[in-house]
C-alpha positions, 0 to 999 in steps of 0.5 A, spaced: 824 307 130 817 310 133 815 316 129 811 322 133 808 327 133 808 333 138 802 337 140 801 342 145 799 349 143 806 352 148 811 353 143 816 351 150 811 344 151 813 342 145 821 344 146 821 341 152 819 334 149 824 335 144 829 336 149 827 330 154 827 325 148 835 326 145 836 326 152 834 319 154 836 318 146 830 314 145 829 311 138 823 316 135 824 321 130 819 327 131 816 327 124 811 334 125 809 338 130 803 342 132 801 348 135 793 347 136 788 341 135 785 343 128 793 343 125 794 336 129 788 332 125 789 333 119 797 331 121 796 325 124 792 323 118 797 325 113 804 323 117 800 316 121 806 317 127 805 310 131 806 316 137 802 323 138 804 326 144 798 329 145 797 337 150 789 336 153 789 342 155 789 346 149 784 353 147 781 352 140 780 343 141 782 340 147 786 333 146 779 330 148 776 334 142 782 332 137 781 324 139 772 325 137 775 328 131 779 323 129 774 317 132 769 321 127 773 319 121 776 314 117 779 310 123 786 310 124 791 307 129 797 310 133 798 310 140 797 317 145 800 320 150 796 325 154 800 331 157 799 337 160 803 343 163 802 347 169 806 352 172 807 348 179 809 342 174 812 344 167 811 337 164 806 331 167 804 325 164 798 325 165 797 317 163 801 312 160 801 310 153 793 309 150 790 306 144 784 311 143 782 307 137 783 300 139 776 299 142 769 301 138 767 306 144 767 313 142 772 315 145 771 321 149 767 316 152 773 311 153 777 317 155 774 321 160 773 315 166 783 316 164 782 323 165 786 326 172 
């Protein structure tokens, strides 16, 4: 079982995915959720999710900032789902799964050639 962690900044975000996930009866256990980057980083650190849904589009920390932050300490390993949600488009995977921290590059350098 992939243990998960979900942040997007939109509490109907987060619903959203929680509600696609027991559809599609995936074998992941949402192990924490987060409403902003500052709460994400020290919750990824803590839980160590093997998959972070991760909203780019964020007030306070953008996803990007919150993949800087992490590639700044202690280097730790998951895999990312970049999302953002749009009123045209309510939920759009923006990319497929990304190991931020799998390359010795910074990251937002690594990131912001994926960026749509």
């Amino acid at each position: 079982m992939l243990r998960c962690i979900l942040v997007d900044d939109e509490q109907l975000g987060r619903e959203r995915f929680r509600a696609l996930l027991a559809k599609a009866e995936a074998d992941v256990e949402i192990v924490g959720e987060a409403e902003n980057g500052k709460q994400a980083v020290p919750m990824i650190y803590e839980l160590k999710p093997d998959l972070v849904f991760l909203d780019i589009q964020m007030p306070g920390l953008t996803g990007f900032e919150v993949l800087d932050l992490l590639a700044a300490r202690a280097p730790t390993s998951f895999s990312l789902l970049p999302t953002t949600t749009t009123p045209s488009k309510p939920l759009k995977f923006t990319r497929s799964t990304i190991s931020p921290m799998a390359n010795s590059e910074p990251t937002s350098r690594s990131m912001n050639s994926r960026r749509d």
